[in-house]
C-alpha positions as CSV (number, residue, x, y, z in Angstrom):
1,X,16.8,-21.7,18.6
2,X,19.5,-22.9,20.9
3,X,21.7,-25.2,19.6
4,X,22.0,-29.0,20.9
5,X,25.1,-28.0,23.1
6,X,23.0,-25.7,24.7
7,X,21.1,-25.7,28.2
8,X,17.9,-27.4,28.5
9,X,15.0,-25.4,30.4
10,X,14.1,-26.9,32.3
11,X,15.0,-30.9,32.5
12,X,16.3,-31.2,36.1
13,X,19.9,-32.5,34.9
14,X,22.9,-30.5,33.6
15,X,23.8,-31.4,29.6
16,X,27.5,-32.3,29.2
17,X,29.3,-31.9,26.1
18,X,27.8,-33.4,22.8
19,X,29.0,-36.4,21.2
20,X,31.6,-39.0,21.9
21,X,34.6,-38.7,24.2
22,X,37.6,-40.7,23.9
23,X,36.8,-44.0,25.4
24,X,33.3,-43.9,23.1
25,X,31.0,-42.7,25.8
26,X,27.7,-41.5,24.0
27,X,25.6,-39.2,25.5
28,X,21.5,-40.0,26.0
29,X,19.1,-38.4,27.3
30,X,16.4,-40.8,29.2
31,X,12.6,-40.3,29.6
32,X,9.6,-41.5,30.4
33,X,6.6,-42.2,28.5
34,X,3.8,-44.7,29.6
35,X,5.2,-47.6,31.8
36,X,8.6,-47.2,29.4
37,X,11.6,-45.7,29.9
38,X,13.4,-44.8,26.6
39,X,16.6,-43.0,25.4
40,X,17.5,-40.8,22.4
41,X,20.7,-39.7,21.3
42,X,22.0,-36.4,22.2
43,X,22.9,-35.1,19.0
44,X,19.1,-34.6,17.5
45,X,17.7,-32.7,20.6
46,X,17.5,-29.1,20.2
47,X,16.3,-28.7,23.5
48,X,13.9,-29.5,26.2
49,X,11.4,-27.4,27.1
50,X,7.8,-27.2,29.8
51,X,5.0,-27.9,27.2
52,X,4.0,-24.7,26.2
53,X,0.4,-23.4,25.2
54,X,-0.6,-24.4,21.3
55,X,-2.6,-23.6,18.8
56,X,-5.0,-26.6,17.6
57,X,-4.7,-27.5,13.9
58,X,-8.0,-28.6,12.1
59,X,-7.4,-31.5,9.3
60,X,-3.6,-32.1,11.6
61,X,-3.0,-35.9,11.8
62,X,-3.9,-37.1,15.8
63,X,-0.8,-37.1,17.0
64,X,0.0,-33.1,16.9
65,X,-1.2,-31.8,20.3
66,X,-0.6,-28.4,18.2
67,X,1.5,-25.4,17.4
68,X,3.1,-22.9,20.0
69,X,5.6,-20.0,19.7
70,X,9.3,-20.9,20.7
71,X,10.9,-17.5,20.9
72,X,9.3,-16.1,17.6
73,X,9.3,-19.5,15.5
74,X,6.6,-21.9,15.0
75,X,7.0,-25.1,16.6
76,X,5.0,-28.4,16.1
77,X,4.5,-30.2,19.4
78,X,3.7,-34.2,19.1
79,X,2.2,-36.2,21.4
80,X,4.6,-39.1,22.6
81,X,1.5,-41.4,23.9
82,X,0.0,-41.4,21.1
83,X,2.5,-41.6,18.6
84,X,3.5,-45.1,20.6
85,X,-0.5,-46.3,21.0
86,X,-0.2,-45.7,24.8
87,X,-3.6,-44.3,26.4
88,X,-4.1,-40.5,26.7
89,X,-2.7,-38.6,29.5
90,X,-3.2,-34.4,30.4
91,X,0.4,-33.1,30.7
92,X,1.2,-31.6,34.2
93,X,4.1,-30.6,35.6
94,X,6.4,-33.1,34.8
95,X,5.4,-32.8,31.8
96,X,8.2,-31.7,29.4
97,X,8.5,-31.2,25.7
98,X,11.7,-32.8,24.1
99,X,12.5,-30.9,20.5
100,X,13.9,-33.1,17.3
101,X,15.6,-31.2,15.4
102,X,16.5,-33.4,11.8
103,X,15.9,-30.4,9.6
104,X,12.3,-29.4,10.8
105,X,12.4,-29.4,15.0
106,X,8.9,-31.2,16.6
107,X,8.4,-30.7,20.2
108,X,7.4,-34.6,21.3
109,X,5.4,-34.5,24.5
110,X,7.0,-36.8,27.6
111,X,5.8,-37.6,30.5
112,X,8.6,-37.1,32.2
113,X,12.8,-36.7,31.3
114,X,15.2,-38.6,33.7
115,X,18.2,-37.4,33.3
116,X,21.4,-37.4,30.9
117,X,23.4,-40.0,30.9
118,X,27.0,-41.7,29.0
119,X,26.3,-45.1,27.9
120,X,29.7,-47.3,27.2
121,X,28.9,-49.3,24.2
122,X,29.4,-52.5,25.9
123,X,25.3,-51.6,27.2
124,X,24.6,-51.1,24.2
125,X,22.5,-54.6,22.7
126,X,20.3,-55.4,20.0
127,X,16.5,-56.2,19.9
128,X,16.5,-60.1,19.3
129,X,14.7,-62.0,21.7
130,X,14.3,-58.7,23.8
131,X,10.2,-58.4,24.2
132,X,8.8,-54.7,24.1
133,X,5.7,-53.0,24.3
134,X,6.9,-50.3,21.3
135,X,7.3,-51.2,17.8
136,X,10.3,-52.7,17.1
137,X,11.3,-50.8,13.4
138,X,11.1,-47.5,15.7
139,X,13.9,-48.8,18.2
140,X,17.6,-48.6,17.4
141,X,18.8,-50.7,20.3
142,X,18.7,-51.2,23.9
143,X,20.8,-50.0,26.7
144,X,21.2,-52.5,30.0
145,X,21.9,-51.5,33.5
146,X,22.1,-47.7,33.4
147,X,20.6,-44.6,35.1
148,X,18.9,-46.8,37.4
149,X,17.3,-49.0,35.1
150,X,17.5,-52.3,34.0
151,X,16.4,-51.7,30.2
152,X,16.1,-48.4,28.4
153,X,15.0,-48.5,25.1
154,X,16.5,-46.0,22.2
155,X,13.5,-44.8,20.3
156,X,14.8,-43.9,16.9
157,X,12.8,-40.5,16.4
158,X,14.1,-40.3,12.8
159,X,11.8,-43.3,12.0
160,X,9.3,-41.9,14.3
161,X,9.0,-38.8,12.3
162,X,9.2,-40.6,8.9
163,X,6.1,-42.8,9.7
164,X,4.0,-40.6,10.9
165,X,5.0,-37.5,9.2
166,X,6.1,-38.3,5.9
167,X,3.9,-36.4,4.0
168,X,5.4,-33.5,5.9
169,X,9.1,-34.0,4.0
170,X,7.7,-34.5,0.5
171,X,5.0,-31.2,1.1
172,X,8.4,-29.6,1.8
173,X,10.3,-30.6,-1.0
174,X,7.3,-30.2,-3.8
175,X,6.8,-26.3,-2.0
176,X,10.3,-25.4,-2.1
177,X,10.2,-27.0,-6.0
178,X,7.0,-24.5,-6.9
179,X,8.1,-21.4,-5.0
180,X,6.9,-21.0,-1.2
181,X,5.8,-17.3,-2.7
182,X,3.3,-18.3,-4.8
183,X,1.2,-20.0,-2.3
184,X,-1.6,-17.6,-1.6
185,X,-1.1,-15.0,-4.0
186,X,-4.2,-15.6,-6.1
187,X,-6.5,-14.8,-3.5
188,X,-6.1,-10.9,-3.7
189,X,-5.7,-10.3,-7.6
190,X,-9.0,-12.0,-8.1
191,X,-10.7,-10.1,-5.5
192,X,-10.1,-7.1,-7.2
193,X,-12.9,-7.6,-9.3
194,X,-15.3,-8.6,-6.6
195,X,-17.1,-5.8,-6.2
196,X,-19.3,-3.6,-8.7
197,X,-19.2,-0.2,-9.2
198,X,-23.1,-0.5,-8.9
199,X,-22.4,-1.4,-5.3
200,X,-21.4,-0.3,-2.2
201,X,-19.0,-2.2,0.6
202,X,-19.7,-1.3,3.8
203,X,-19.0,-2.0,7.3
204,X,-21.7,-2.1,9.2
205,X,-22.2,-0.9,13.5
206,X,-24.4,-0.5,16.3
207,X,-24.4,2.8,18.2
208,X,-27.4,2.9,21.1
209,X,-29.0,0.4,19.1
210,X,-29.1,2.3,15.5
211,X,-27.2,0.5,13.1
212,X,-24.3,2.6,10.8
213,X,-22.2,2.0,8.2
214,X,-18.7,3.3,6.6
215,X,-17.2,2.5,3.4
216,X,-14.6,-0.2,3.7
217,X,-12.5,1.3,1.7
218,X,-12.1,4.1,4.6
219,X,-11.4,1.3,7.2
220,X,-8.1,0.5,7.9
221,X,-8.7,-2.1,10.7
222,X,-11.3,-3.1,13.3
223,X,-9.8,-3.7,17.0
224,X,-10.4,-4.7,20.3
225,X,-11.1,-1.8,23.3
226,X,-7.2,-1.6,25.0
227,X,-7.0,-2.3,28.5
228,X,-5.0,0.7,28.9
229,X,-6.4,4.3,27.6
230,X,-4.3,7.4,27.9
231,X,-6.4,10.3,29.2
232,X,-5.7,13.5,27.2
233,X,-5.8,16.9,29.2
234,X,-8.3,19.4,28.4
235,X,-10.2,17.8,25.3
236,X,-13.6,17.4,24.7
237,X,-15.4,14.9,26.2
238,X,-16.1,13.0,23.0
239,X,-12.3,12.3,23.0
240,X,-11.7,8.8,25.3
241,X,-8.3,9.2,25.0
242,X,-5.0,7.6,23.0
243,X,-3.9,4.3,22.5
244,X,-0.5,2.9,21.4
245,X,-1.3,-0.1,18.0
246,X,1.3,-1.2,17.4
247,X,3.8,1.3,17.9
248,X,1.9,4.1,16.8
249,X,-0.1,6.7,18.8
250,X,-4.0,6.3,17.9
251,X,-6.6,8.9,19.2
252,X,-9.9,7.3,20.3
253,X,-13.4,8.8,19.8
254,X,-16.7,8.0,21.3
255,X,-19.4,8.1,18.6
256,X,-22.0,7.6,21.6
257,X,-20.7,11.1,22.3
258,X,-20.4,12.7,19.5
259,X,-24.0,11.6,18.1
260,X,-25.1,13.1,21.4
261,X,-26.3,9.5,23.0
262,X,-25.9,8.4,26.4
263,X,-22.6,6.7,27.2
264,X,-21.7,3.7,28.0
265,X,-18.8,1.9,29.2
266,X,-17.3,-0.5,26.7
267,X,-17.8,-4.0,27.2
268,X,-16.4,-7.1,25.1
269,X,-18.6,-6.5,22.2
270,X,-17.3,-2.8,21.8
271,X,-15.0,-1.9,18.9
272,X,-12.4,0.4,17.8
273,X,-12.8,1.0,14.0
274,X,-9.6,2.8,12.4
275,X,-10.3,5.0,9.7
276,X,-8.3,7.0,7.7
277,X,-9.1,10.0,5.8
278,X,-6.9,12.8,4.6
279,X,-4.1,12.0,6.1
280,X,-4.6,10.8,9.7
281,X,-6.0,7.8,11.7
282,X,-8.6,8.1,14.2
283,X,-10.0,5.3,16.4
284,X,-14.1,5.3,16.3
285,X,-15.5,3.6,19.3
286,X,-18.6,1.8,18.8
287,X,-20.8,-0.6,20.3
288,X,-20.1,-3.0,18.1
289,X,-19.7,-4.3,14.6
290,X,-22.0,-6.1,12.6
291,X,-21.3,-7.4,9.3
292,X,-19.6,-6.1,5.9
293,X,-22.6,-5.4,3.6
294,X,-22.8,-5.1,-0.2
295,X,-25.6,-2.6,-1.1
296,X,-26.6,-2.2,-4.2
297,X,-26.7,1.9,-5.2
298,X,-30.2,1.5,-6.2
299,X,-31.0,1.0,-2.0
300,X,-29.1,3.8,-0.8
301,X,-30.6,7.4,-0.7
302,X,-29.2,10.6,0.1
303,X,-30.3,11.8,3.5
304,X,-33.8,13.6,3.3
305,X,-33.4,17.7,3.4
306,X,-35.5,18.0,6.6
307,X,-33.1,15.8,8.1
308,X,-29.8,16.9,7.1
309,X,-27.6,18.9,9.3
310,X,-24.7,21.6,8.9
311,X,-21.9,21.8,11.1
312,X,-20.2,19.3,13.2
313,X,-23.5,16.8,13.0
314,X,-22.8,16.3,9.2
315,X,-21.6,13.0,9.3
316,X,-24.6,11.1,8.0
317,X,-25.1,11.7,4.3
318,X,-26.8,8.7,2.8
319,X,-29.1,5.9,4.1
320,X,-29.6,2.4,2.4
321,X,-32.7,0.5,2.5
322,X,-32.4,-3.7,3.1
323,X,-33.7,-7.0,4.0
324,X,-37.4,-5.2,2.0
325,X,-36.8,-1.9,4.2
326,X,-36.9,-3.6,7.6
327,X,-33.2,-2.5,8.7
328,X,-32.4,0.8,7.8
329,X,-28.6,1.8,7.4
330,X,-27.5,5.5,8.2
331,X,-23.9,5.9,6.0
332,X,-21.1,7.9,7.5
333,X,-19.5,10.3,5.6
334,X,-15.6,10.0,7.0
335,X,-14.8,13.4,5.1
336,X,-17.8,15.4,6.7
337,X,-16.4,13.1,10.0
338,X,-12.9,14.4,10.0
339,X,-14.4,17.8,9.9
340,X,-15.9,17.7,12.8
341,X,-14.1,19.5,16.1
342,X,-14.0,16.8,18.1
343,X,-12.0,14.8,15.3
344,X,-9.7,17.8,15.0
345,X,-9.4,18.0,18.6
346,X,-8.3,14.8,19.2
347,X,-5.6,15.0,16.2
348,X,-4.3,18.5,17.8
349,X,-3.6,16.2,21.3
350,X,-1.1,14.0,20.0
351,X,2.2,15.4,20.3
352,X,5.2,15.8,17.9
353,X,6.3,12.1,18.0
354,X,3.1,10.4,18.1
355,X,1.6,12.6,15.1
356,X,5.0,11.8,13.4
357,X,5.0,7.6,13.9
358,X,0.6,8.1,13.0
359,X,1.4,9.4,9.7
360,X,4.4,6.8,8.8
361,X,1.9,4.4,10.1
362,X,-1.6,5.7,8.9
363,X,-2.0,3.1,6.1
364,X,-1.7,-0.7,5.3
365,X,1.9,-0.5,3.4
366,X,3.6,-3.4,1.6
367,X,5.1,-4.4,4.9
368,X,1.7,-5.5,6.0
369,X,-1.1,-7.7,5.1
370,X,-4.9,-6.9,6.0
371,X,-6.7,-10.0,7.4
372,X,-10.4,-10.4,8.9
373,X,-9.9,-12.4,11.9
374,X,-12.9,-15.1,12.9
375,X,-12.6,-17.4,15.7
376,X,-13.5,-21.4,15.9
377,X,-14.0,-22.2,19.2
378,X,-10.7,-20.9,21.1
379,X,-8.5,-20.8,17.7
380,X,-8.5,-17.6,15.7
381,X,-8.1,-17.9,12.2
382,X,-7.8,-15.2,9.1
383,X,-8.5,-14.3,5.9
384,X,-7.1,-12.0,3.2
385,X,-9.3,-8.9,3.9
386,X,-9.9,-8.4,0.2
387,X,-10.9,-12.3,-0.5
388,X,-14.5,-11.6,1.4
389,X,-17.3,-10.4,-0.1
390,X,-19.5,-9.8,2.7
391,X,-20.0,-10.7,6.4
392,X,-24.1,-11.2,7.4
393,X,-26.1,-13.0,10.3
394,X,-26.9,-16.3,10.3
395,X,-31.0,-16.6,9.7
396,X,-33.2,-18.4,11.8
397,X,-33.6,-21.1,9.4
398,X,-31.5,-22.3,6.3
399,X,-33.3,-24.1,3.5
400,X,-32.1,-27.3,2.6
401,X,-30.8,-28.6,-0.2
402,X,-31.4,-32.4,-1.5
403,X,-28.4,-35.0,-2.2
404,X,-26.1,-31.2,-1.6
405,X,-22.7,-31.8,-0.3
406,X,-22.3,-33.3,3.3
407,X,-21.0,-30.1,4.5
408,X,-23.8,-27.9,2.9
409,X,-26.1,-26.7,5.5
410,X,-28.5,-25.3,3.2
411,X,-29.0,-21.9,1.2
412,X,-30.2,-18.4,2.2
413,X,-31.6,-15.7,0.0
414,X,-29.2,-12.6,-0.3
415,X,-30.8,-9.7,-1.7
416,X,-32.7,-12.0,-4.5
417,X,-29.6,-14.8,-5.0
418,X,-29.3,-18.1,-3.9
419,X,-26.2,-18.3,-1.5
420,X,-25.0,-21.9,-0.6
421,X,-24.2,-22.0,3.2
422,X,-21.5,-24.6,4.4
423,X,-20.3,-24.7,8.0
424,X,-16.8,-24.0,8.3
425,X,-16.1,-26.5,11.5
426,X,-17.4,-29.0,9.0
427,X,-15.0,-28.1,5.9
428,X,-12.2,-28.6,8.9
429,X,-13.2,-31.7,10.4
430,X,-14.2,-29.6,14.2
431,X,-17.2,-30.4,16.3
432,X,-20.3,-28.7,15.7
433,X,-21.8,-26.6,18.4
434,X,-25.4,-25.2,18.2
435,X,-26.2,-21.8,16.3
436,X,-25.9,-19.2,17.8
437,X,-26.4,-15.4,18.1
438,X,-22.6,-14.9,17.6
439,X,-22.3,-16.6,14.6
440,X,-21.9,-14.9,11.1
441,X,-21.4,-16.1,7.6
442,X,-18.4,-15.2,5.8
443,X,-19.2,-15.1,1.8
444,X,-16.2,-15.7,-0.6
445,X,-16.1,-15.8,-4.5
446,X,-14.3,-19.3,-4.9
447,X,-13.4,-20.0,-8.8
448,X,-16.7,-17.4,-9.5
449,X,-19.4,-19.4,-7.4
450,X,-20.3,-17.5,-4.3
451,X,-20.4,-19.2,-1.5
452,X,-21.2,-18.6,2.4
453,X,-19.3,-20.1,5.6
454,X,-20.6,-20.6,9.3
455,X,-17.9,-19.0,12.0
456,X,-18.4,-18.7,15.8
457,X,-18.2,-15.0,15.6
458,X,-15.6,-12.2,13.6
459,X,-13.4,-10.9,16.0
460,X,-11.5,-7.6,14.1
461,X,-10.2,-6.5,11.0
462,X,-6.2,-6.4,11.7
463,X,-3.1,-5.3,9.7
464,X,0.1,-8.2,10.2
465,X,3.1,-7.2,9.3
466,X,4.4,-9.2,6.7
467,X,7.7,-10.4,8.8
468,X,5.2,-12.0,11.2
469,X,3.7,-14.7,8.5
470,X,5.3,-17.6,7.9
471,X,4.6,-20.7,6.1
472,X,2.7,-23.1,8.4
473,X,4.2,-26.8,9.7
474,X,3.2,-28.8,6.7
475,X,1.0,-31.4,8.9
476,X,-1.5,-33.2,6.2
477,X,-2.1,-32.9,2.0
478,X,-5.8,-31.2,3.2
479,X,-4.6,-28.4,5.5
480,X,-1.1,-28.0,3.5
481,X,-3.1,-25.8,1.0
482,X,-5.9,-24.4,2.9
483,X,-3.9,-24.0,6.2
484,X,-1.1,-22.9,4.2
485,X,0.6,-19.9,6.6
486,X,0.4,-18.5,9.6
487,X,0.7,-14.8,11.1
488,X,3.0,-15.9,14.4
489,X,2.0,-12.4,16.7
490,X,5.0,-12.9,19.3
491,X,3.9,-9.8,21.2
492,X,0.7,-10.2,21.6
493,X,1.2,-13.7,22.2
494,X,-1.2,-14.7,19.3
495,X,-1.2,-17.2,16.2
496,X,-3.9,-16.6,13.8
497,X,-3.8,-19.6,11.2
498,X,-4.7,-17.8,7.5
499,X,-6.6,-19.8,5.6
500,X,-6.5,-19.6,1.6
501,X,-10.2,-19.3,0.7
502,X,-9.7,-20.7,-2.8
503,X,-9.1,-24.0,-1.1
504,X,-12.4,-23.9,0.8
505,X,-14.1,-25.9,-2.1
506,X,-13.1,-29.3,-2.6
507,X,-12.6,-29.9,-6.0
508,X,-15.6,-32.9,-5.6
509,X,-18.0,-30.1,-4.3
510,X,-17.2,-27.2,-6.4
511,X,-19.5,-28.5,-9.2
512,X,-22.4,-29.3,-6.9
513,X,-22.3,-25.7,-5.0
514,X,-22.5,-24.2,-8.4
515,X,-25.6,-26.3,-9.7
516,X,-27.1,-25.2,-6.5
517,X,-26.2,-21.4,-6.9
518,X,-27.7,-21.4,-10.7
């Protein structure tokens, strides 16, 4: 961050030296906002800056337009107008972003900054008998005759950011009092236990139409198809290519190809699913991904003799049986996959230094934490990969429950148990939209009652380095623990706000859900 002496990008005016000179000059710098022109003391502002892109905040108080990405660290930007009362306004050029810095910097939105100017304390009066159109506790004075105007009021942001953030200050104390490390941590241990050893976890695809499955535990993430694929020389067709994640050379595959379908170009639905078998990562292209499933081993059947083949077309060794036999699951086998040639081909193309940074990279180390990434709307939002149960379509119809929870939107039958259903826009206070085809429902175990959540659609399965989370801007008591970090993706120009699905359940509801589970 720069530090208030620094240059402000871009204001229009030139910032001279901080603080007082020798005849007790002060330095201001003047903006607009509404009809008013108002002033704030040099030494606060961090800098100024365009008003940058930003991330919406569900559960947020109204005056935070959001959160953006100031060179790596997560800033809070404020909305001026509304902090004041005045109407609305979309920012546009002159637009500019001024950033508070009393501990915790806030970008406050402007509608425009004048310039900087040295006010000789003989301007300087108090408010008695001076009308204004702002709150009087949240002005420190007002400055007469100077920058071309006859009054400029000095907005005391430190007040500003007391009343309408307070909450923010204690949050920060009580978390630094508990341990800022403790906050998510008991997502994972309990998920351990999550899943039997009478079941399987599965990822399931589409490929031309027929759906697949591979054992989660074989995934290491699921991405989006790169714009940019490096054509490898003489391989077999089934090999698309290499791509570079995140500083490490990843061979693709085309399962269309290699199952001996037509191909197809990829489109925004396809997805690259990493897997990682003895020793090495390979990207699987499919057409796209469907759900994580939990099969019970009483559904899944070893492939009939008749049907199983030898060779490279080994890959499918079991099929499960759901939803009363209308969907039909074939299982791949990634260590009868990784035997086939055109696996081994593509692992045989990457030379010296990219096989070398694939196998430092190959698995989820304790520099990084796996998330599921679902998207609400335009925000993208995570969860601990090992925190979810299962991801399944949302059914035509959900039955509803009498005098349930507000934000219950009924229950489904999963495999013979009663799932409650809540919409997740609901739980953060967002619109509704209308369901949808894209839309999937995220199952948690929350304090051992199951329970389903309606998302727009599930994006990926992605590994964040642990350097890239950080705790998010403490904004409200609601989304302080259930919005409680955020994986700031500088790069890829991407903030994914992790939600801690043990907070999903208000405390109030938690009893209800459970009646309605039993």
């Amino acid at each position: 961050m720069s530090t208030p002496n620094s240059s402000m990008q871009p204001s229009g005016a030139a910032v001279p030296d901080e603080g007082d000179n020798a005849s007790g000059i002060r330095q201001y710098v003047t903006f607009m906002a509404g009809d008013e022109v108002f002033a704030v003391e040099m030494a606060p502002v961090q800098e100024i800056i365009r008003v940058p892109e930003v991330v919406r905040v569900p559960m947020a108080p109204h005056t935070l337009e959001g959160l953006a990405n100031l060179r790596g660290h997560v800033l809070p930007i404020v909305s001026l107008r509304r902090a004041l009362g005045f109407a609305e306004r979309v920012s546009d050029d002159s637009s500019r972003a001024v950033v508070i810095n009393y501990g915790e910097p806030l970008g406050f939105v402007v509608d425009r900054v004048s310039s900087v100017v040295g006010v000789d304390p003989s301007k300087m009066e108090g408010l008695d008998g001076v009308g204004c159109t702002v709150d009087a506790d949240l002005l420190s004075g007002i400055i007469k005759d100077v920058g071309g105007h006859a009054m400029v009021m000095v907005l005391n942001f430190q007040k500003l950011i007391d009343q309408e953030f307070a909450h923010i200050a204690r949050m920060q104390r009580d978390q630094q009092a508990a341990g800022i490390s403790s906050m998510g941590s008991g997502t994972t241990a309990t998920a351990q236990h999550l899943v039997s050893e009478d079941e399987l976890h599965l990822v399931s695809f589409d490929v031309a139409a027929q759906e697949y499955a591979i054992a989660i535990s074989d995934v290491q993430e699921i991405v989006q198809i790169p714009e940019t694929i490096i054509k490898v020389p003489r391989s077999q067709s089934h090999v698309l290519g290499v791509m570079t994640l995140r500083n490490r050379l990843l061979p693709l595959v085309s399962l269309r190809s290699m199952f001996a379908l037509d191909r197809r170009a990829s489109d925004e639905s396809s997805r690259i699913v990493v897997v990682s078998v003895q020793g090495a990562s390979v990207g699987v292209v499919v057409d796209n991904v469907n759900e994580v499933l939990r099969v019970p081993q009483k559904l899944v059947e070893p492939m009939p003799p008749l049907l199983a083949r030898e060779g490279d077309m080994a890959d499918i060794t079991e099929i499960c049986s759901i939803d009363g036999g209308k969907r039909l699951v074939s299982i791949i086998s990634t260590d009868n996959l990784f035997r086939h040639s055109a696996i081994k081909d593509a692992l045989a193309n990457l030379d010296a230094e990219g096989q070398r940074l694939t196998d430092r990279h190959q698995n989820t180390g304790p520099d990084d934490e796996q998330v599921v990434v679902f998207r609400l709307g335009t925000e993208e939002f995570g969860v601990p990969i090992d925190s979810v149960q299962e991801i399944v379509r949302v059914p035509a119809e959900l039955t509803h429950v009498p005098k349930a929870p507000a934000a219950v939107e009924g229950v489904i039958n999963l495999r013979g148990q009663v799932l409650p259903v809540m919409d997740l826009r609901r739980r953060l206070g967002l619109n509704g939209v209308a369901r949808n085809d894209g839309q999937r429902i995220v199952v948690f175990m929350i304090q051992n009652v199951r329970t389903g959540f309606i998302v727009d659609s599930v994006a990926e399965v992605l590994k964040v380095p642990l350097h890239a989370i950080e705790p998010a801007p403490r904004m409200s008591d609601a989304q302080s623990s259930l919005l409680a970090r955020m994986a700031n993706l500088e790069k890829q120009k991407r903030m994914l706000q992790l939600l801690e699905p043990s907070h999903l359940l208000a405390d109030a509801d938690l009893n209800q859900v459970a009646a309605i589970s039993a």
